[in-house]
C-alpha positions in Angstrom: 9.7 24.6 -90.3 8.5 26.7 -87.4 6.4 29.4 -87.8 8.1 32.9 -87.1 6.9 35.3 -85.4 7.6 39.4 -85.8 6.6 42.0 -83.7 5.4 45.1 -85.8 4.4 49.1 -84.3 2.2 51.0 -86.0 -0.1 49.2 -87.6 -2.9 51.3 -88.3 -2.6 52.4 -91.3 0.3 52.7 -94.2 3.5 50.7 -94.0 3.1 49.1 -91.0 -0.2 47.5 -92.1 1.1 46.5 -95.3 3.6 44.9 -93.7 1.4 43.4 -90.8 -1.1 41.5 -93.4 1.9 40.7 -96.2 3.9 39.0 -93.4 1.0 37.4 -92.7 0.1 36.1 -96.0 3.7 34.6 -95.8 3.2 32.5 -93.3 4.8 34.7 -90.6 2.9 35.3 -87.1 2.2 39.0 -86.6 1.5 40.9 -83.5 0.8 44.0 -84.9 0.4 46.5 -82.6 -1.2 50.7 -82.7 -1.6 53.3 -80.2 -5.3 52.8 -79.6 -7.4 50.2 -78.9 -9.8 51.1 -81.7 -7.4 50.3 -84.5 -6.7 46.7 -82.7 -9.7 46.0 -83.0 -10.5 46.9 -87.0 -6.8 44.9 -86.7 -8.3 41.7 -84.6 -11.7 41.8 -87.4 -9.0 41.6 -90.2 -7.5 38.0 -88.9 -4.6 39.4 -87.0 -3.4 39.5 -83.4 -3.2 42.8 -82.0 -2.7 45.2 -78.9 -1.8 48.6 -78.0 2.1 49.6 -77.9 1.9 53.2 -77.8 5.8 54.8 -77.6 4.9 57.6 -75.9 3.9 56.2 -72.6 6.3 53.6 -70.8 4.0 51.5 -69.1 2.4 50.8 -72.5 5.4 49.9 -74.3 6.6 47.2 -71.3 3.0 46.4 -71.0 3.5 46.2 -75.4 6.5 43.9 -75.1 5.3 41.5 -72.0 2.8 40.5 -74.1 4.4 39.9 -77.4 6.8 37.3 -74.9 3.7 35.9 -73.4 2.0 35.5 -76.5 5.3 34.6 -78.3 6.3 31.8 -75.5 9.3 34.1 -75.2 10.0 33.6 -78.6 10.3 37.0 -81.4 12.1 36.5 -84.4 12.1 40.2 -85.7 10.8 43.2 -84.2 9.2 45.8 -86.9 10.1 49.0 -85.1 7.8 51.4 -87.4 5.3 53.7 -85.2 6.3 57.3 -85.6 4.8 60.6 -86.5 5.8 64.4 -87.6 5.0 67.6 -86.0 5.1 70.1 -89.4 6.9 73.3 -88.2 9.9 74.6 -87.5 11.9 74.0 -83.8 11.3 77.3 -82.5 7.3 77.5 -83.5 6.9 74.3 -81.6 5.8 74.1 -78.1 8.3 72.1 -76.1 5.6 69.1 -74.9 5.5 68.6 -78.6 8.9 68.2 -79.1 9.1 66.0 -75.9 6.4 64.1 -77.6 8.2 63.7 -80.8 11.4 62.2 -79.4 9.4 60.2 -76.8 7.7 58.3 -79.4 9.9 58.7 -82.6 13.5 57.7 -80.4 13.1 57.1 -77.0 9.9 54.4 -77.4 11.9 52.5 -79.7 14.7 52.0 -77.9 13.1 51.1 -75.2 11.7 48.3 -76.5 14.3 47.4 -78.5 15.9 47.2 -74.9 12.6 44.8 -73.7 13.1 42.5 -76.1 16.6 42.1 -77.1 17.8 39.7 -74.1 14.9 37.2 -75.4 16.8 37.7 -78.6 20.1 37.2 -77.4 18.8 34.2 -75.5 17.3 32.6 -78.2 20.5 33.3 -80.8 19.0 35.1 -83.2 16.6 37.8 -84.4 15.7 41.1 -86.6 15.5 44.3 -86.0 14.2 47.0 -88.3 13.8 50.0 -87.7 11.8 52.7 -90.2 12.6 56.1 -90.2 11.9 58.6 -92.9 14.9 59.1 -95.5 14.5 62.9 -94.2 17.4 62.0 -91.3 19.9 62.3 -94.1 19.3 66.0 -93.9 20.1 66.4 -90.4 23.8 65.4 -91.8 23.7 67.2 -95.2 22.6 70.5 -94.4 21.4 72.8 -91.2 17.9 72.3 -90.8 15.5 72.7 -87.5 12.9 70.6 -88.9 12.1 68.2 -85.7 11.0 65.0 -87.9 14.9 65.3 -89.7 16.7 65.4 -86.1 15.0 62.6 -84.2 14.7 60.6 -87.8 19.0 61.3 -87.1 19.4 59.9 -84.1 17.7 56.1 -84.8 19.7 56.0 -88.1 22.8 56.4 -85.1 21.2 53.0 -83.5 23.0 50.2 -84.9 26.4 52.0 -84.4 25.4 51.8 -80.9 24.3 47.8 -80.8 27.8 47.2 -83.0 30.0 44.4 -81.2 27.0 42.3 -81.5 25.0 43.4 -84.2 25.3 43.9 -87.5 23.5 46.0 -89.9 22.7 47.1 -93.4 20.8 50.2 -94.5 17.9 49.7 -97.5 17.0 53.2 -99.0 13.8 53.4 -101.1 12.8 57.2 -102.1 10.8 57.9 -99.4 11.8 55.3 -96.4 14.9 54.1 -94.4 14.7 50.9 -92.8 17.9 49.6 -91.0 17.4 46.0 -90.5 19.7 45.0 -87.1 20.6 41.0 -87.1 21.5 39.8 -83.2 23.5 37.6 -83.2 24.5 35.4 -80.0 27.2 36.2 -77.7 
């Protein structure tokens, strides 16, 4: 069997590094990827490929997901979309860079590569894509908040509504994570 290979944000610490070393274990290949250079490296000491994907800037996440193709031979069989971060605070005490910030890495960066890689996906006839979000974008549907972490936690559980007609998806809930795992299937 050939070995897989999964692309995985946010490495550094928590979830994603779990992930990055159990995959691992399991025979998968990981390109686990952080948001600074000094936490690929700890990564790199640890046995596992890694480079910077930071969401927030665009160069970084097409330079992110060039080199997961190159180093994949074009080839990723699930992308681990789980980089993110809150801003404690309510809307209105938040400067607005912040909340440009927020969005930027916790929606926009992972759509964007979502975007990068799914044509090799298509292509290929298959793939995963999960994305991790905090169980907190429930809220933004069951009551009126202004907590920024809810709101753009709402908009990636809104994502595989949007890759429908060619995707299909199934929602796992734990008590403190969301993770909607998006299969692509070919056209």
């Amino acid at each position: 069997m050939t070995q897989r290979t999964i692309l995985i944000t946010g490495c550094s610490s928590g979830i994603g590094l779990d992930a990055a070393h159990t995959l691992a274990q399991r025979g998968w290949r990981v390109l686990a990827t952080c948001r600074q250079e000094k936490d690929c490296e700890i990564l790199r000491a640890e046995g596992l490929e890694s480079f910077v994907l930071n969401y927030e800037n665009t160069e970084s996440v097409q330079a992110g997901a060039a080199q997961a193709l190159r180093l994949s031979g074009g080839k990723i069989d699930a992308l681990f979309n789980n980089g993110a971060y809150a801003i404690p605070g309510l809307v209105e005490d938040l400067p607005r860079n912040a909340l440009r910030a927020i969005f930027d890495t916790n929606v926009f960066g992972q759509f964007e590569l979502i975007n990068l890689l799914l044509p090799a996906m298509r292509q290929q006839g298959h793939g995963r894509i999960v994305n991790c979000s905090s169980v907190l974008g429930f809220a933004a549907e069951l009551q009126d908040t202004h907590d920024n972490l809810v709101h753009s936690t709402a908009v990636i559980f809104g994502l595989p509504h949007k890759l429908n007609g060619f995707c299909s998806f199934r929602a796992l809930i734990g008590s403190t994570l969301l993770c909607l795992l998006t299969r692509v299937s070919s056209l």
